[in-house]
N, CA, C and O atoms as a DFTB+ gen file, in Angstrom:
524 C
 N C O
     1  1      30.195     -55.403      92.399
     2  2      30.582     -55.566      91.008
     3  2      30.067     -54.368      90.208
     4  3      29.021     -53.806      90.530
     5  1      30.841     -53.961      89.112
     6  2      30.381     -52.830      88.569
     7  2      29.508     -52.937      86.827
     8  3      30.103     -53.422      85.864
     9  1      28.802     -52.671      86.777
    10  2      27.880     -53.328      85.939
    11  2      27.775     -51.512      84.764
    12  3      27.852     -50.329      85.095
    13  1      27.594     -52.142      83.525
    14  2      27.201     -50.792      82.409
    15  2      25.940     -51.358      81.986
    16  3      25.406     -52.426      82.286
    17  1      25.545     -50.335      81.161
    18  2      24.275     -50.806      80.141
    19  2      24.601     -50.404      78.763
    20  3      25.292     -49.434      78.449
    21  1      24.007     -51.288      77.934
    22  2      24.076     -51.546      76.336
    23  2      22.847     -51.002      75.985
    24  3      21.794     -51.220      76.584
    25  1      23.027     -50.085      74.725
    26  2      21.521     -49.930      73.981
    27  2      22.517     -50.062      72.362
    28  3      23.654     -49.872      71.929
    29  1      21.009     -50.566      71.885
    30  2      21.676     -50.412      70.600
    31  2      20.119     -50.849      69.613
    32  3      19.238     -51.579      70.067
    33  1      20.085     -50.281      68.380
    34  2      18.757     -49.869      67.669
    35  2      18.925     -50.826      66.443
    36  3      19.718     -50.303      65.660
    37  1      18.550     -51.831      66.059
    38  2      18.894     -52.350      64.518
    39  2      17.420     -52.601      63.830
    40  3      16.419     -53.199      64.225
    41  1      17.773     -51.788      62.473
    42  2      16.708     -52.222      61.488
    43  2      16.890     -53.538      60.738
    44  3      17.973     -53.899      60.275
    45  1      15.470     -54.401      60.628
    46  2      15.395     -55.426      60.170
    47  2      13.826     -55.415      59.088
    48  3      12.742     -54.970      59.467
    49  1      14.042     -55.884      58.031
    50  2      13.112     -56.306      57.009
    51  2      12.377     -57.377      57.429
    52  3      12.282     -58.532      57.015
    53  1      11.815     -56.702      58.439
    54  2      10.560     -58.333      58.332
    55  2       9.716     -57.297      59.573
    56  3      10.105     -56.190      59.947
    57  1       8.688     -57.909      59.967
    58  2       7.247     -57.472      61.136
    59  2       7.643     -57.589      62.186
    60  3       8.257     -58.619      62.463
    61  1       7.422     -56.475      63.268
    62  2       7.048     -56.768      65.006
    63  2       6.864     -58.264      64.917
    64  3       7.682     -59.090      65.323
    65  1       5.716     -58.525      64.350
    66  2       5.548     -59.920      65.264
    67  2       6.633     -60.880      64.453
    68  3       7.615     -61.193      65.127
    69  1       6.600     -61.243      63.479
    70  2       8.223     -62.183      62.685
    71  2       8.773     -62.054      63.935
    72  3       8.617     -62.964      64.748
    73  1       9.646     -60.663      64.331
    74  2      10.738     -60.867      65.122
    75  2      10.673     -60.808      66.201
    76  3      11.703     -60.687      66.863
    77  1       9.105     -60.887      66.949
    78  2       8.625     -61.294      68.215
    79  2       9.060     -62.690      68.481
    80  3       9.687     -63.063      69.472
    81  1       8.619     -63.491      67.385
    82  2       8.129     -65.233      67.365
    83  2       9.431     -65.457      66.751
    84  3       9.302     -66.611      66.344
    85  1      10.798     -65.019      66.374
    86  2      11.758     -65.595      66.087
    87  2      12.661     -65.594      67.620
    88  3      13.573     -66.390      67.840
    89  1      12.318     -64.808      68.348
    90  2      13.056     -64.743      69.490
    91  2      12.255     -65.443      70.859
    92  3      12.694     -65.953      71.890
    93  1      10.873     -65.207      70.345
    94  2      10.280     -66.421      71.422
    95  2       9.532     -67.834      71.274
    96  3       8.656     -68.264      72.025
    97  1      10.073     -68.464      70.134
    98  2       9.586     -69.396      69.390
    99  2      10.916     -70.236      70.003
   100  3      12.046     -69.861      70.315
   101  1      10.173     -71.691      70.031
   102  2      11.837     -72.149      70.621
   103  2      12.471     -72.709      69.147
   104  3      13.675     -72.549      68.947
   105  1      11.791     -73.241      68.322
   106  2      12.291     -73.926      66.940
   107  2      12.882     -72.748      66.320
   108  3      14.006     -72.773      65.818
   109  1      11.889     -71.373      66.359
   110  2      12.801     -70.617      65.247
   111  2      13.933     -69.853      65.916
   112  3      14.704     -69.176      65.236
   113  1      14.021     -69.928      66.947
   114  2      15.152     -69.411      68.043
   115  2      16.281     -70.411      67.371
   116  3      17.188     -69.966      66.669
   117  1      16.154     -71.511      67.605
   118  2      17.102     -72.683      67.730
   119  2      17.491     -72.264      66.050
   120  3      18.699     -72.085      65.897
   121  1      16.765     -72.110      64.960
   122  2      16.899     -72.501      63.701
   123  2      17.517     -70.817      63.452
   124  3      18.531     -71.038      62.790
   125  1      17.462     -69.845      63.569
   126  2      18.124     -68.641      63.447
   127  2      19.790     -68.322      64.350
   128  3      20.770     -67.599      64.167
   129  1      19.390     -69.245      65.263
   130  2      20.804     -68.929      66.052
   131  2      22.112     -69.739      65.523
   132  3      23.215     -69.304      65.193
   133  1      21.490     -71.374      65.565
   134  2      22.216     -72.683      64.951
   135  2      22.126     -72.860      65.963
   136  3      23.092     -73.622      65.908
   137  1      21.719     -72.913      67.508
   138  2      21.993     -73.666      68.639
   139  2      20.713     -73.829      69.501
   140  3      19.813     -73.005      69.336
   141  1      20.562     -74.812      70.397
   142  2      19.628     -75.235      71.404
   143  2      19.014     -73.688      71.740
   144  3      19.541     -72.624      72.066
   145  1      18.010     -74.004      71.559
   146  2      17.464     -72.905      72.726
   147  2      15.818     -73.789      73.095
   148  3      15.251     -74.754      72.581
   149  1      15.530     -72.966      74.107
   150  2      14.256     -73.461      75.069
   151  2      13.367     -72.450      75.310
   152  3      13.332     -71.881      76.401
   153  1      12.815     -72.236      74.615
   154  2      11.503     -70.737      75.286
   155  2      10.460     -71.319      75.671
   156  3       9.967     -72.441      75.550
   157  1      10.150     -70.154      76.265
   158  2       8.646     -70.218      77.161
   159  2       7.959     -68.792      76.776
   160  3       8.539     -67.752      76.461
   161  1       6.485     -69.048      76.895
   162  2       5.604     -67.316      76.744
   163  2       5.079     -67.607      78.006
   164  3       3.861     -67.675      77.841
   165  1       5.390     -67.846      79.349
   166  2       4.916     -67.629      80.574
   167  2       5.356     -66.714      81.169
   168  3       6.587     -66.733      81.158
   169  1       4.795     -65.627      81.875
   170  2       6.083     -64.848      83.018
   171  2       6.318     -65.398      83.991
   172  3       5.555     -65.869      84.834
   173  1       7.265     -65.378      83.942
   174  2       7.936     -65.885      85.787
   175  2       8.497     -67.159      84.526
   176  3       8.938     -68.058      85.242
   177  1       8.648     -67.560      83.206
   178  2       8.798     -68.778      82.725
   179  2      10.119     -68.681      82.380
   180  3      10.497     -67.730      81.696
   181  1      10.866     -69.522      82.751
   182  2      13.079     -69.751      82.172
   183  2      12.725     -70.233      81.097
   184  3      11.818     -71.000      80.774
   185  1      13.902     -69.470      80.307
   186  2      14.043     -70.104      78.906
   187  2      15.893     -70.252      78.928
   188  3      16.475     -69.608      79.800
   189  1      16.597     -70.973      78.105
   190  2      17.932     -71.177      77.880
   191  2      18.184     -70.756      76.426
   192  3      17.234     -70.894      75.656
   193  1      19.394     -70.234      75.922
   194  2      19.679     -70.419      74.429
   195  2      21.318     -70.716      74.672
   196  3      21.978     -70.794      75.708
   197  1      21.791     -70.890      72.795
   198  2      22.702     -70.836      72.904
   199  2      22.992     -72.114      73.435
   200  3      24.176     -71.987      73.748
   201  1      22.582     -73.525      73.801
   202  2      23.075     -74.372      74.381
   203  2      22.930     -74.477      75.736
   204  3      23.297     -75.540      76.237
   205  1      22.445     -73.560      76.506
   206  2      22.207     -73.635      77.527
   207  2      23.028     -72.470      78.201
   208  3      22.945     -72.223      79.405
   209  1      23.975     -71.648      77.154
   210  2      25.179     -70.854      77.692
   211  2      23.862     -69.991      78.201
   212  3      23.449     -70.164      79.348
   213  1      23.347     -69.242      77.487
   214  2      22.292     -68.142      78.414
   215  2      21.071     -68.549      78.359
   216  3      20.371     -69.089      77.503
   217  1      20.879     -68.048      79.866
   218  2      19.291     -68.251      80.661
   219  2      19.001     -67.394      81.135
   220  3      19.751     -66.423      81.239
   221  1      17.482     -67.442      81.725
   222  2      16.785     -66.150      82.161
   223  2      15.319     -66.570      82.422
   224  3      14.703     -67.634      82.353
   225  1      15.026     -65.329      82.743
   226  2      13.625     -65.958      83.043
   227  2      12.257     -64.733      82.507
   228  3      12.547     -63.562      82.755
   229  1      11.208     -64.905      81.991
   230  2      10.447     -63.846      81.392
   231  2      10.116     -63.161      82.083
   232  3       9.441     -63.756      82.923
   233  1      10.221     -61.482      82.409
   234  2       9.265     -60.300      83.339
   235  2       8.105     -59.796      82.528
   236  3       7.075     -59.520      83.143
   237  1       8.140     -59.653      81.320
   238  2       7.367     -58.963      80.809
   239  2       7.105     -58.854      79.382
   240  3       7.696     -57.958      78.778
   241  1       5.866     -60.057      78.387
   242  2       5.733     -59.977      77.247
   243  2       4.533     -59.416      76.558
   244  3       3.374     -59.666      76.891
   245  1       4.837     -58.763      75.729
   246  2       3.398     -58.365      75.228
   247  2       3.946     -58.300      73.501
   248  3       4.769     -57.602      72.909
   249  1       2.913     -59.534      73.042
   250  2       3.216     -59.990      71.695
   251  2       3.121     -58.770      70.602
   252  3       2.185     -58.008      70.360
   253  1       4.435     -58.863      70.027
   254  2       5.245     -57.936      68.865
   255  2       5.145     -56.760      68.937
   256  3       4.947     -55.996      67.993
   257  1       5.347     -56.316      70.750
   258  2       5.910     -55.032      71.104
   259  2       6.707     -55.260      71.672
   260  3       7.780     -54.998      71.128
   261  1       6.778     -55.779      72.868
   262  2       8.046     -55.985      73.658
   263  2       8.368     -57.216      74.903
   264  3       7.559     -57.672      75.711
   265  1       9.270     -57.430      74.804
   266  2       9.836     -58.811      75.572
   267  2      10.973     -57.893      77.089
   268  3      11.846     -57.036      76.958
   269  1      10.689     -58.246      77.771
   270  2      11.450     -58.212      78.910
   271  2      11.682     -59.403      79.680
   272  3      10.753     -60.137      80.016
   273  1      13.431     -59.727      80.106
   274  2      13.799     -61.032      80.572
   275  2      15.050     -60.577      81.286
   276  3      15.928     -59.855      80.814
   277  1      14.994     -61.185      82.671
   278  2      16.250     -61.385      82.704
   279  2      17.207     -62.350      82.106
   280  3      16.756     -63.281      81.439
   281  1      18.610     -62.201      82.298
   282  2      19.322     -62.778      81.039
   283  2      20.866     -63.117      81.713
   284  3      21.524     -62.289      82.343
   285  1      21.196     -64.226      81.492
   286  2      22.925     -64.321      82.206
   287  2      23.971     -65.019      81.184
   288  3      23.448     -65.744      80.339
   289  1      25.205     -64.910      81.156
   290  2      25.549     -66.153      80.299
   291  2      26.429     -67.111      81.567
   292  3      26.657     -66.838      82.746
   293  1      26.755     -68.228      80.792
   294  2      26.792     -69.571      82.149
   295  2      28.168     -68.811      82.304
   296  3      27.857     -68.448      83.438
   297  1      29.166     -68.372      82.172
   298  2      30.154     -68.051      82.771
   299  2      30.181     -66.636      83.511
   300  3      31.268     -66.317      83.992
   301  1      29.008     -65.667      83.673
   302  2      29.025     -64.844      84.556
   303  2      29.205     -65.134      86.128
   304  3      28.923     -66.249      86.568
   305  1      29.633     -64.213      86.882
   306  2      29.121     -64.524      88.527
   307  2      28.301     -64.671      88.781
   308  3      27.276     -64.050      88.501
   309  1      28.528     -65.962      89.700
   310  2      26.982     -66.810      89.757
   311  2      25.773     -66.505      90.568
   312  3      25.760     -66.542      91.798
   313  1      25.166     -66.323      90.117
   314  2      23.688     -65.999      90.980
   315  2      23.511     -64.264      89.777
   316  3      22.592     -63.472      89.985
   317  1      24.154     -64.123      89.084
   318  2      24.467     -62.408      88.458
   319  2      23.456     -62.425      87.343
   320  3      23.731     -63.182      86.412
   321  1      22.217     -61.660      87.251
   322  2      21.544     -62.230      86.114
   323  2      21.302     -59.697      85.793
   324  3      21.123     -58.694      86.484
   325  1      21.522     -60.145      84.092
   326  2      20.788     -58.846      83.900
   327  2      19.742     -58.695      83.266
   328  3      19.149     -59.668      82.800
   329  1      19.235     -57.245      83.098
   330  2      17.605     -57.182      82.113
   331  2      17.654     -56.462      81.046
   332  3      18.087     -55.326      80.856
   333  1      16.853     -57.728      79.913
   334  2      17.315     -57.094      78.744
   335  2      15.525     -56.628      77.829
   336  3      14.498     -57.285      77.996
   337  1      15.595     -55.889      77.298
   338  2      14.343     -55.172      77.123
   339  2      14.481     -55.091      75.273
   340  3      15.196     -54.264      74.709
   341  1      13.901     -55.805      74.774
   342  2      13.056     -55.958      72.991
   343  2      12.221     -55.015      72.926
   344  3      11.104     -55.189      73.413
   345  1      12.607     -53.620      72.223
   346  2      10.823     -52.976      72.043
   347  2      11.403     -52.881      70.000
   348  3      12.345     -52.804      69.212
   349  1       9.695     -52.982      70.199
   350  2       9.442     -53.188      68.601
   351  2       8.928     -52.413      68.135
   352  3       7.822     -52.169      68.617
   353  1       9.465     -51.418      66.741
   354  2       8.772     -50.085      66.299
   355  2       8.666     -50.087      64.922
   356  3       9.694     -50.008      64.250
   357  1       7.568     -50.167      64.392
   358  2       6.928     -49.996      62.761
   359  2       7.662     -48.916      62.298
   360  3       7.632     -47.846      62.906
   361  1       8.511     -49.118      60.991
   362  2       8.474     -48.419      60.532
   363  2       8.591     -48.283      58.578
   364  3       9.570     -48.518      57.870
   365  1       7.875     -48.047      58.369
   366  2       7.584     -48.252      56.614
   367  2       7.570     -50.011      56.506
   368  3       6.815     -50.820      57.045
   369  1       8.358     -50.150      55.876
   370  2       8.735     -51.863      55.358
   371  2       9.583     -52.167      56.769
   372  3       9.535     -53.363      57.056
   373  1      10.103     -51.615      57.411
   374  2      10.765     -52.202      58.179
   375  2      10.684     -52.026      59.879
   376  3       9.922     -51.217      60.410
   377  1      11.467     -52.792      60.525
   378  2      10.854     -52.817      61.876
   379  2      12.065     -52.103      62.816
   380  3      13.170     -52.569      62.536
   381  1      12.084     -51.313      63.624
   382  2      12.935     -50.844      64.350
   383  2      13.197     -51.717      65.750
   384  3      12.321     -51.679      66.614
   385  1      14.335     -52.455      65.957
   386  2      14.295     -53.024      67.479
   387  2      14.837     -52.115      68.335
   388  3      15.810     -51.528      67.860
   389  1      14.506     -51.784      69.518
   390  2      15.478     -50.923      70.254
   391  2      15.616     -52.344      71.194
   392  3      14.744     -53.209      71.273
   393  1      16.956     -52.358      71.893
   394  2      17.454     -53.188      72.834
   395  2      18.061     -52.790      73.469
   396  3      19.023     -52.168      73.017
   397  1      17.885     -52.896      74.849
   398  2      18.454     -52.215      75.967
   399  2      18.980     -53.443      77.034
   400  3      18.225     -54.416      77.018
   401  1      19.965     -53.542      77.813
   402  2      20.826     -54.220      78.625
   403  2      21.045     -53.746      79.409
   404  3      21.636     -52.730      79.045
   405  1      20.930     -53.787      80.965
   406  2      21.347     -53.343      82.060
   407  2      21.677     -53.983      83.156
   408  3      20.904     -54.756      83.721
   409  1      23.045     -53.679      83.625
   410  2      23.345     -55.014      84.589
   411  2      24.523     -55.383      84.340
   412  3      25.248     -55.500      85.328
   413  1      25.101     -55.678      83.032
   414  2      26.156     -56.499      82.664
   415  2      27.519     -56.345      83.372
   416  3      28.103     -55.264      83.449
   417  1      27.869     -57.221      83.758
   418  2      29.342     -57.230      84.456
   419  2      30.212     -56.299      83.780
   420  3      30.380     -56.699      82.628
   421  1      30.939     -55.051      84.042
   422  2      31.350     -54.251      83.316
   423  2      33.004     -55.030      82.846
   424  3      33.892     -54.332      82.355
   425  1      33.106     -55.863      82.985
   426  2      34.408     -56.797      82.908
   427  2      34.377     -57.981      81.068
   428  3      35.179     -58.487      80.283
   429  1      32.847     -57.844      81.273
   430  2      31.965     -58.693      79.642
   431  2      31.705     -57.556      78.808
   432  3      31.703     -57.621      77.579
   433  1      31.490     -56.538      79.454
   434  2      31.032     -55.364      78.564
   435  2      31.160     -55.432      76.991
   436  3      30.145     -55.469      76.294
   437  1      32.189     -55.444      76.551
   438  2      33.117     -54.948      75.289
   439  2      32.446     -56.810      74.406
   440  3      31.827     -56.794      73.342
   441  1      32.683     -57.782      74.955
   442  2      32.002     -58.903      74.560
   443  2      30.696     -59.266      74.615
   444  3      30.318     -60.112      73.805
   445  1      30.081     -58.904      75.234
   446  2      28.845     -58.796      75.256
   447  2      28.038     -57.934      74.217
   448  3      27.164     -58.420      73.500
   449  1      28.504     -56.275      74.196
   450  2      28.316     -55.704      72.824
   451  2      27.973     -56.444      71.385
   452  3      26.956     -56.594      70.708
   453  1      29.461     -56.854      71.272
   454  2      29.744     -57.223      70.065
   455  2      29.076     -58.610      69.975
   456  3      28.464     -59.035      68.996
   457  1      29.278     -59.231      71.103
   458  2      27.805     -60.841      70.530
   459  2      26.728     -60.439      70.684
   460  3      26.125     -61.476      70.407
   461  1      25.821     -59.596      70.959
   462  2      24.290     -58.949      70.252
   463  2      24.480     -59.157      69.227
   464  3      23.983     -60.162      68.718
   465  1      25.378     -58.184      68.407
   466  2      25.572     -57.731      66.736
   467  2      25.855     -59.532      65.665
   468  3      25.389     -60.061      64.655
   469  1      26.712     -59.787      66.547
   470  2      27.524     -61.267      65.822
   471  2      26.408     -62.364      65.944
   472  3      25.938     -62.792      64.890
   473  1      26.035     -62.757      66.896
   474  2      25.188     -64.500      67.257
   475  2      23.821     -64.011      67.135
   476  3      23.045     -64.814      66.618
   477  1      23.294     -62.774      67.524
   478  2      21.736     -62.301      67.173
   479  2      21.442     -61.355      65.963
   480  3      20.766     -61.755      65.015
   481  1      21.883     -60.289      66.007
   482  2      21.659     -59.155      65.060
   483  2      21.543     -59.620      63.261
   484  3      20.911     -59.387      62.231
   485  1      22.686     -60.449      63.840
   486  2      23.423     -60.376      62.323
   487  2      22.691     -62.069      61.759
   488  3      22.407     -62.319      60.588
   489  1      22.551     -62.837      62.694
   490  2      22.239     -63.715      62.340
   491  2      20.601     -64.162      61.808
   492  3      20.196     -65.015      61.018
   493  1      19.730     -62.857      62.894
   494  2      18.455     -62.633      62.595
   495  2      18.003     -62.266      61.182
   496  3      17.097     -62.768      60.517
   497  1      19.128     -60.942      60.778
   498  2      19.036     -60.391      59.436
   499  2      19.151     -61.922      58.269
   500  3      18.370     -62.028      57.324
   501  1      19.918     -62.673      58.475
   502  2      20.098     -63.560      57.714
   503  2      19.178     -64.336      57.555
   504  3      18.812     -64.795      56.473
   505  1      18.629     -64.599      58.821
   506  2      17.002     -65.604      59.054
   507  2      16.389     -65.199      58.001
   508  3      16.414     -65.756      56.904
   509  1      15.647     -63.930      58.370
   510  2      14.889     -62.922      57.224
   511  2      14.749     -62.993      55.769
   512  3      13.793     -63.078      54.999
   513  1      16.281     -62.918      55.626
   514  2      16.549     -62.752      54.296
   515  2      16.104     -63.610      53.368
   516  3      15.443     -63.359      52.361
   517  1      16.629     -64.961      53.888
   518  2      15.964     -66.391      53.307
   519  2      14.692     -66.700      53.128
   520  3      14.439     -67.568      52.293
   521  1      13.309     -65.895      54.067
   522  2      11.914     -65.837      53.999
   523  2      11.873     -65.286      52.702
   524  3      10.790     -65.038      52.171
């Protein structure tokens, strides 16, 4: 299967850690997205969002710098999981995310993109805003 990688950089008004604990918090996960989600701060620990559509499991956290997980959604090829990498960068009032994706079925590509921006990006900014 032929797989691409996604990067993509978004500034957000709020702290490393805010948008550490909004993405590994399971309430404020669930309450920023609108849907189920399940986290864990264990490595080697599965978490689900989205309803259960994506799962994964934690490689590598280190609180309000960076999150590493693998990551699938339920309709990929099964057993197909990719790694998606949170790094968190100060900058003035605001926080720089870099996010990186590697793996993705190059067939989701173009959808996958654009739901970062749509169900997370955009929806995070909105979280924020309301604080």
């Amino acid at each position: 299967m032929k797989t691409k990688t996604l990067h993509q950089t978004i500034s957000f008004d709020a702290s490393p850690h805010d948008i550490y604990e909004a993405l590994m918090d399971t309430k404020k996960h669930s309450d920023f997205t609108g849907a189920e989600a399940k986290m864990t701060r264990k490595i080697g620990g599965k978490f689900t969002a989205w309803d259960e559509w994506a799962s994964g499991e934690n490689i590598e956290l280190v609180p309000d710098q960076k999150i590493v997980q693998t990551w699938r959604g339920s309709d990929w090829p099964e057993g197909h999981y990719s790694k998606i990498t949170f790094e968190f960068q100060k900058k003035g009032d605001e926080t720089l995310l870099h996010f990186t994706q590697t793996g993705i079925p190059e067939d989701v590509y173009e959808d996958v993109a654009v739901g970062w921006n749509d169900w997370y990006w955009e929806k995070l900014k909105g979280y924020f805003s309301e604080k």
